[in-house]
C-alpha positions as CSV (number, residue, x, y, z in Angstrom):
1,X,-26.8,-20.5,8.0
2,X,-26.1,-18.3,11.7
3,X,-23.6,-16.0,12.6
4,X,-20.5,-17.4,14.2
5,X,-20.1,-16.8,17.6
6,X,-17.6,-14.0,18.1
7,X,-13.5,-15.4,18.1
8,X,-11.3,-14.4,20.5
9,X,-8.4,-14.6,18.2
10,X,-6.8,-10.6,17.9
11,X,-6.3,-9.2,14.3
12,X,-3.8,-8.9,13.4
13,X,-2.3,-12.2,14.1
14,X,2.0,-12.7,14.7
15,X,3.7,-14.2,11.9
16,X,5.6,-17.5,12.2
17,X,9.5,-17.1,13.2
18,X,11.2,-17.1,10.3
19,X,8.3,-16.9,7.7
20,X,8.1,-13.2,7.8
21,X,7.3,-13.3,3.5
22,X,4.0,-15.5,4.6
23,X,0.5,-14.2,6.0
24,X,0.3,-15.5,9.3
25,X,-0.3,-19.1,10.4
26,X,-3.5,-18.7,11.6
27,X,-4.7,-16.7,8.6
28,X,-3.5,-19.4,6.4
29,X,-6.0,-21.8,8.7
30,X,-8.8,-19.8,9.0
31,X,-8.7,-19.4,4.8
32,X,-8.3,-23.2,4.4
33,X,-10.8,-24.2,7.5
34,X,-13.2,-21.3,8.1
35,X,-12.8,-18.6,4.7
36,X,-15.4,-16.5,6.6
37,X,-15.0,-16.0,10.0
38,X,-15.4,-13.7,13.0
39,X,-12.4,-12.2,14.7
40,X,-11.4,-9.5,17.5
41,X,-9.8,-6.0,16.9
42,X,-7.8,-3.8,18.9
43,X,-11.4,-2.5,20.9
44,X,-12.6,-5.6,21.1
45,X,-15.4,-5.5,18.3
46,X,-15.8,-8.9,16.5
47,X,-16.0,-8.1,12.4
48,X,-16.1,-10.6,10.0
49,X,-12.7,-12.1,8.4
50,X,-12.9,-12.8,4.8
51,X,-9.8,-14.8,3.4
52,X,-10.5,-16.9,0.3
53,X,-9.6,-15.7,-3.1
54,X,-13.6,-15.6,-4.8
55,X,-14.8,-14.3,-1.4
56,X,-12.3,-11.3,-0.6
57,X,-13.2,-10.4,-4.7
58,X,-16.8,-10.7,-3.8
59,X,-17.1,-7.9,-0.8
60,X,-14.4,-5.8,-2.7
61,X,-16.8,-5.2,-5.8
62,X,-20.2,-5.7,-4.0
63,X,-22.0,-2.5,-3.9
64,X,-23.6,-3.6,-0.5
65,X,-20.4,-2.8,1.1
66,X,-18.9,0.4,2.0
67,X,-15.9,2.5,3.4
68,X,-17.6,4.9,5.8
69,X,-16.1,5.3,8.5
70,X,-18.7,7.1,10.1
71,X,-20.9,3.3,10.3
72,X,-21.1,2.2,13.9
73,X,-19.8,-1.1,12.8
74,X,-16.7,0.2,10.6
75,X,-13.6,-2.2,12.0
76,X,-11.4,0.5,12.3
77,X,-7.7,-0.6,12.1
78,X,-6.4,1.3,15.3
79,X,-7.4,4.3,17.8
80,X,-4.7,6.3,15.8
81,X,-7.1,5.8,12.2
82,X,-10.3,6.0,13.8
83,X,-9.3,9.5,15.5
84,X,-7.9,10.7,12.3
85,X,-10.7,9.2,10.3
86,X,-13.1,11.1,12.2
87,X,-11.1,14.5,10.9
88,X,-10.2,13.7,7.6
89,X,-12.5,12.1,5.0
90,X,-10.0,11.2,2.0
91,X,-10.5,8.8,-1.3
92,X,-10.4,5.6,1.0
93,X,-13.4,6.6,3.4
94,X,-15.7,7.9,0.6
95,X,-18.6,5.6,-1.0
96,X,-20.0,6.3,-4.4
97,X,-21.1,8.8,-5.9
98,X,-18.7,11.0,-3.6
99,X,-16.0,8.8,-4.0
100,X,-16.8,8.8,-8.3
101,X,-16.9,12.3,-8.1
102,X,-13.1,12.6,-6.4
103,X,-11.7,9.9,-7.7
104,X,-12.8,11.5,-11.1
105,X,-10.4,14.5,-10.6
106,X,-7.4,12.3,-10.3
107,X,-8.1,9.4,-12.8
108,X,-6.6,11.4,-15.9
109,X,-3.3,11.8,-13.2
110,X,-2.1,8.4,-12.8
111,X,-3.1,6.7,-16.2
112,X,-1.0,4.0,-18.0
113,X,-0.3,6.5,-21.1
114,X,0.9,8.9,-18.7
115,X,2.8,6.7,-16.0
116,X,4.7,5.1,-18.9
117,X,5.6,8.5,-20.0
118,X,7.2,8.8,-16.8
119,X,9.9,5.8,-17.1
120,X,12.8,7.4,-18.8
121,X,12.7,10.2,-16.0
122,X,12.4,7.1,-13.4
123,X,14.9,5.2,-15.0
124,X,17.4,8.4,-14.5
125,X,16.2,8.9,-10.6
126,X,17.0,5.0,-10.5
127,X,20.6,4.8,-12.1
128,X,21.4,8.4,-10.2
129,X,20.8,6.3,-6.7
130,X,22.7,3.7,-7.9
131,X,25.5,5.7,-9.4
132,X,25.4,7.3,-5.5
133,X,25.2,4.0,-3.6
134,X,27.9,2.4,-5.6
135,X,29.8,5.6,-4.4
136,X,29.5,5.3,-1.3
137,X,30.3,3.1,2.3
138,X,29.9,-0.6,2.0
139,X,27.8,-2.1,3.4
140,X,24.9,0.5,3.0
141,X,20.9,0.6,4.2
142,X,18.9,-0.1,0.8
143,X,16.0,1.8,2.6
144,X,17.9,4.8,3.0
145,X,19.9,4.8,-0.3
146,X,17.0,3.7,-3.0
147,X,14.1,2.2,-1.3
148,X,12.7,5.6,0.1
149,X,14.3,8.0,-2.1
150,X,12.8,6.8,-5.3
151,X,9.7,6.9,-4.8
152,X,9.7,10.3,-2.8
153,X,11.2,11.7,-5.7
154,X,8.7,10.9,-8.1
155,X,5.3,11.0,-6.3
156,X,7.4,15.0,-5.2
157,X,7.7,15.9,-9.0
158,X,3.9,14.5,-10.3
159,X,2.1,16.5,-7.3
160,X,4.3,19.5,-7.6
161,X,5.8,19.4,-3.9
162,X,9.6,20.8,-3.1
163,X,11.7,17.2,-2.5
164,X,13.5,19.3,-0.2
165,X,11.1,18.9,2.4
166,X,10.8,15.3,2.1
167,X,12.4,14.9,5.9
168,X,9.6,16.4,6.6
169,X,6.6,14.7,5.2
170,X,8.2,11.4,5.4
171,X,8.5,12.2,9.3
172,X,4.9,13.1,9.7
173,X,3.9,10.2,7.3
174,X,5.2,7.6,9.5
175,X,3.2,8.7,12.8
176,X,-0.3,8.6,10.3
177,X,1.1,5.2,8.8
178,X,1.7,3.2,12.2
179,X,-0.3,0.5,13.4
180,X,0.1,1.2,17.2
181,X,0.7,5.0,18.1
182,X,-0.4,8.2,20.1
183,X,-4.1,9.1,18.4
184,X,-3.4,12.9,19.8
185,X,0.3,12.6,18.1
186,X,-1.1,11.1,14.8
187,X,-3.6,13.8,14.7
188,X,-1.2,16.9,14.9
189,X,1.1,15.3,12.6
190,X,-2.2,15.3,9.5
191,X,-2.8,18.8,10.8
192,X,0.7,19.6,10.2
193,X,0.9,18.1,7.2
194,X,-2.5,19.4,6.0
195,X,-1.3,23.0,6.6
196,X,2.0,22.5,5.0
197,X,0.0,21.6,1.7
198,X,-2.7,24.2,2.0
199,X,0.2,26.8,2.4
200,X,1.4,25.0,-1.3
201,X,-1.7,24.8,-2.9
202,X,-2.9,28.6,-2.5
203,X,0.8,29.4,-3.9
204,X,0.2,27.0,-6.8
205,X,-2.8,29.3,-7.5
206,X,-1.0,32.2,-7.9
207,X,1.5,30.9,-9.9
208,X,0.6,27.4,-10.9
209,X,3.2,24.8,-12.5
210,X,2.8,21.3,-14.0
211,X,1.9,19.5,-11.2
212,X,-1.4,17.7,-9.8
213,X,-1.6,19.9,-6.8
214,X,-1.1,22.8,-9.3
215,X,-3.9,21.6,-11.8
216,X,-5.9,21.3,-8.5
217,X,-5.6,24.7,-7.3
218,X,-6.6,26.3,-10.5
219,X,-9.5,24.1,-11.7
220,X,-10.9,23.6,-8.2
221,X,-9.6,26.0,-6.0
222,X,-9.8,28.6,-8.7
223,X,-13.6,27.7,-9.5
224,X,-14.8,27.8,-5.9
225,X,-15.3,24.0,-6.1
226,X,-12.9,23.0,-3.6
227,X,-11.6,24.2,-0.7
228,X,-7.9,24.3,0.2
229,X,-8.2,22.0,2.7
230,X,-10.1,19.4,0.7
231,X,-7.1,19.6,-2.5
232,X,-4.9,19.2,1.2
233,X,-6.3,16.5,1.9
234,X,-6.4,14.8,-1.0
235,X,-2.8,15.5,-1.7
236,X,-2.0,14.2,1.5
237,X,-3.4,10.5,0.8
238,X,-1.3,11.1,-2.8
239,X,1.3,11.8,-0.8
240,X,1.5,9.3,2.1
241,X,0.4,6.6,0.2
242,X,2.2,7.2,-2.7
243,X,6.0,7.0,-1.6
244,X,5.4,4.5,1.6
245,X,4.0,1.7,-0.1
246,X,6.4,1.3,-3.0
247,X,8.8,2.2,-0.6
248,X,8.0,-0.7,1.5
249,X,7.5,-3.0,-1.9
250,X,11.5,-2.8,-3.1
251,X,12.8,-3.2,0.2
252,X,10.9,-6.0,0.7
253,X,10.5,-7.4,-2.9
254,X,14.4,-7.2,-2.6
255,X,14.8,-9.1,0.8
256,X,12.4,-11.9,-0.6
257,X,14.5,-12.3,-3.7
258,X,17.7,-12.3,-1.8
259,X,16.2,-15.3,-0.3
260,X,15.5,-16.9,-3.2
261,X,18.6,-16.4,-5.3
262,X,17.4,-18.7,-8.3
263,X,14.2,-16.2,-8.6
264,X,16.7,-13.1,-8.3
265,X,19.1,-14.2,-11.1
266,X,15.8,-15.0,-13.4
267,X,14.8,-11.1,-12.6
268,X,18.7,-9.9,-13.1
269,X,19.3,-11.2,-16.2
270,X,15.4,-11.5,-17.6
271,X,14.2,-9.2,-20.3
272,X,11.4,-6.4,-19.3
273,X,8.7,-8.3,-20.2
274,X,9.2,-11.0,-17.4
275,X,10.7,-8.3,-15.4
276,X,7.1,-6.9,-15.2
277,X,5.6,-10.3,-14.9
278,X,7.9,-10.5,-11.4
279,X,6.7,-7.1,-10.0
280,X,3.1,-9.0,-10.0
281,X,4.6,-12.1,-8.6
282,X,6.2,-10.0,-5.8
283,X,3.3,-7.7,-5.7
284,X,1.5,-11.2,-5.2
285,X,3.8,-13.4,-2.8
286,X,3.8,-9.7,-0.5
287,X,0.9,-8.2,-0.3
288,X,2.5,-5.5,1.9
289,X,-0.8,-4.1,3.4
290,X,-0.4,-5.3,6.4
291,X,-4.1,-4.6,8.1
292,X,-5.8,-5.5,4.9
293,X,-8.9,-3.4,3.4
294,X,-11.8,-2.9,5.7
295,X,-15.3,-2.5,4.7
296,X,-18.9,-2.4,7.0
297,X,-22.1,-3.7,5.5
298,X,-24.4,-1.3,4.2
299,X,-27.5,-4.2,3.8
300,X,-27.6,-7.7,4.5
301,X,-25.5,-9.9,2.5
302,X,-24.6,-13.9,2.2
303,X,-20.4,-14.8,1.9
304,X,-19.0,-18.1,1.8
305,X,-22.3,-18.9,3.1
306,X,-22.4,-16.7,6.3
307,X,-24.7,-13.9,7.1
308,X,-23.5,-10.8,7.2
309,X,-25.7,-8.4,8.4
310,X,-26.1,-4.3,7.8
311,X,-23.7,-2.6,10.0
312,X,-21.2,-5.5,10.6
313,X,-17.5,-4.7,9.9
314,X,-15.6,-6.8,7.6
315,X,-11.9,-7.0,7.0
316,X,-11.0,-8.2,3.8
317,X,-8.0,-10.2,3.6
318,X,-5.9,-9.9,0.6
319,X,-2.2,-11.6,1.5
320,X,-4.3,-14.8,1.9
321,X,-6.8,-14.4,-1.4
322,X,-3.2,-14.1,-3.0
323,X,-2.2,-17.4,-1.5
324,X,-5.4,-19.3,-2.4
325,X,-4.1,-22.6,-4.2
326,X,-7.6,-22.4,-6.0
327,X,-6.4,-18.9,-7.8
328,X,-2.7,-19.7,-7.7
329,X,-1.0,-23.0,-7.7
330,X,1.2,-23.7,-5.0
331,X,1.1,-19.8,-4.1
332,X,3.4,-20.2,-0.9
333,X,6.3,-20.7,-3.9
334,X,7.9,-17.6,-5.1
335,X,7.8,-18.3,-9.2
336,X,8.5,-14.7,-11.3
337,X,7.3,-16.6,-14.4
338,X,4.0,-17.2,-13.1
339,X,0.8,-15.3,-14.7
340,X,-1.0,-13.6,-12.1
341,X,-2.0,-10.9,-13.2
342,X,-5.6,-11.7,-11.6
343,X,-3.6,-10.8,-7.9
344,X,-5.8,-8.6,-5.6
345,X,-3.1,-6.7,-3.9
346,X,-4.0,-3.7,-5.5
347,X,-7.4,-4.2,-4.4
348,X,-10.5,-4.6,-6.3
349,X,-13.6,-2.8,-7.6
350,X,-14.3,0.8,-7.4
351,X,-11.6,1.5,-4.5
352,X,-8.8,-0.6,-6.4
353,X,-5.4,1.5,-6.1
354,X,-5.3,4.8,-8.0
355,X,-1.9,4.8,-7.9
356,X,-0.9,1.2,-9.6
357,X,0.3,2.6,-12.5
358,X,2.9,4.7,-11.4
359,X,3.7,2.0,-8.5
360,X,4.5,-0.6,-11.6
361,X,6.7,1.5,-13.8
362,X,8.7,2.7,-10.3
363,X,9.1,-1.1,-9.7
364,X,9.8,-2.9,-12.8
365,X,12.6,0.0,-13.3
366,X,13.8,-0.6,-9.9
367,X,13.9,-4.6,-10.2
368,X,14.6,-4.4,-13.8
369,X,18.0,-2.3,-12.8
370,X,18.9,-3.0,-9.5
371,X,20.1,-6.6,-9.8
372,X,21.7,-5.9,-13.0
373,X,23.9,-3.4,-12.3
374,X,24.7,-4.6,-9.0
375,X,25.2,-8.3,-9.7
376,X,26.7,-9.6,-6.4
377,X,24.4,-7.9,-4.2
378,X,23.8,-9.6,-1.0
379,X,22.8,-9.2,2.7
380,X,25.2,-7.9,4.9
381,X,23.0,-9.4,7.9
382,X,21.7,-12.7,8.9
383,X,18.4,-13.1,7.6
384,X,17.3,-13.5,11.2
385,X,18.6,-10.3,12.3
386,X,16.4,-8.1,9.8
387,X,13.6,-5.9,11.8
388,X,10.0,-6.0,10.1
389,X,7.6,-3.8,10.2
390,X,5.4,-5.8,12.8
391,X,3.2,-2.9,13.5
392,X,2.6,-0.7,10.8
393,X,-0.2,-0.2,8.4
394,X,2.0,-1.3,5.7
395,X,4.5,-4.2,5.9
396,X,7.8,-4.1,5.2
397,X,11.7,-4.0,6.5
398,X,12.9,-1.2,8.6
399,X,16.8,-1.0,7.2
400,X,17.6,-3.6,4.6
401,X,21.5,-3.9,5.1
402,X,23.6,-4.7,2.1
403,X,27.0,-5.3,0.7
404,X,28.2,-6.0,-3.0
């Protein structure tokens, strides 16, 4: 058992030319060929690659391995991250019992009871979009008209912030978001944002709502327990995170089913329960984060039978534990009745996804209504001609044209 000689092989790798639903080639080697690997990174550090199914579950719930970015050896995903890692500690940079203690005052926030209380209000926000895209110029961007919106909407009413502004934070979200950007620009964009929601939260105490950031204010703020800039921060990972990845997931769930019209009609005309079973096939087939979860060693610690020593990186990659034939049979098919439930894309362990079940009910509601009410919906480009996300934190399509 010895360490593998550093690879020269740059994370993250190019997708194949018209594959752009499928991890990339080379991903799909290594996690057949070599599951744990080395590989290099943007400033030419060499972390481990983890891409088999047991393994990536392994590192994601070991508590041997942590988040901090602080650790020399953290693979950081870009210069734009580590600079604004080095300002701003949120959820995803915290290890335990920090991170318990945090995560603690959101958990009530985002539970199933209280997400599913949510759908009728979704459902509304959903068939209102529709109502307006029906309404309006054909062919339309689904990105612009639904994609975006709904999800803005919702994660704007749960934390209490003004959906007016939305041009706003969904302007500074996209320079903290990118995978390739100006570290200086990045930075004064979470400063701006940060501001904007410190300004909202020490109003919120005054005169609290119904709201997260509300709740927040009072119970932290109010106590002396936080500061505003921590509930800021904090609201700002809610905030980002919370619109841009569902955002990205029916855009691109959408184009993947357009491609596979015998899986779209099955969603269009199935009833809710396999309607929910295709949000985790999609959630599956996708696995929109793009640069994958990274993790640094905090001991010494054996996977797929390498050594991975304290203090080496380790990016953990989920799009190809979510195509390991040994979890999923023939995962490169796209099968909406298939039970996979057992899908990492939310993550796994202590830092899986707060948000996943408010990110379900906004998609089941979305594919569940969608497809129904627009039955002829198609692509008003050539497959070939749509632009993905190449570079950004979180994969997706930039403009998803379509006609009905």
């Amino acid at each position: 058992m010895t360490d593998a000689p550093p690879e020269t092989t740059i994370f993250p790798m190019p997708r194949a030319a018209g594959r752009p639903f499928d991890p990339a080639p080379e991903l799909a080697r290594r996690s057949k060929e070599e599951p744990v690997s080395r590989v290099r990174l943007w400033d030419g550090t060499t972390p481990w690659l983890v891409t088999a199914y047991e393994d990536v579950r392994a590192v994601l719930a070991d508590p041997r391995v942590g988040v901090d970015v602080a650790e020399p050896g953290f693979p950081h995903t870009n210069a734009v991250s580590k600079a604004r890692d080095a300002r701003m500690k949120t959820l995803m940079q915290m290890d335990a019992p920090e991170h318990t203690a945090h995560r603690r005052l959101l958990t009530a926030d985002f539970m199933v009871k209280k997400m599913e209380a949510l759908r009728p209000r979704i459902q509304r926000v959903v068939d209102d979009l529709i109502d307006d895209l029906l309404a309006g110029p054909n062919p339309a961007d689904l990105v612009e008209a639904l994609a975006l919106p709904v999800p803005s909407l919702v994660i704007c009413e749960l934390l209490g912030v003004p959906y007016a502004d939305r041009a706003f934070f969904q302007r500074v979200a996209g320079e903290l978001v990118m995978d390739e950007g100006d570290p200086a620009r990045a930075l004064a964009a979470g400063e701006e944002l940060n501001a904007y929601l410190e300004a909202l939260v020490a109003a919120k105490s005054a005169d609290p709502g119904e709201d997260v950031l509300s709740r927040l204010a009072v119970e932290q703020y109010g106590t002396g327990a936080m500061t505003l800039r921590e509930i800021a921060t904090m609201g700002q990972l809610l905030l980002v995170a919370g619109h841009d990845t569902t955002a990205n997931m029916i855009a691109l769930g959408t184009a993947a089913l357009l491609a596979n019209p015998g899986q779209l009609a099955a969603v269009r005309d199935g009833d809710p329960a396999l309607v929910a079973n295709a949000v985790e096939e999609l959630l599956r087939y996708l696995s929109i984060t793009h640069t994958e979860a990274r993790r640094v060693a905090r001991e010494d610690l054996e996977i797929g039978g390498r050594l991975i020593r304290k203090g080496e990186g380790i990016v953990v990659v989920k799009s190809t534990a979510n195509r390991d034939p040994s979890a999923f049979p023939d995962p490169d098919v796209l099968d909406v009745r298939r039970r996979v439930r057992h899908h990492v894309a939310f993550g796994y362990g202590v830092h899986q996804c707060l948000g996943q079940p408010l990110a379900r009910v906004e998609l089941q509601v979305v594919y569940g209504t969608l497809y129904r009410r627009i039955p002829t919906l198609a692509l008003a480009t050539p497959p070939s001609e749509l632009a993905f996300k190449q570079q950004a934190v979180f994969y997706g399509v930039r403009e998803l044209p379509v006609t009905w």
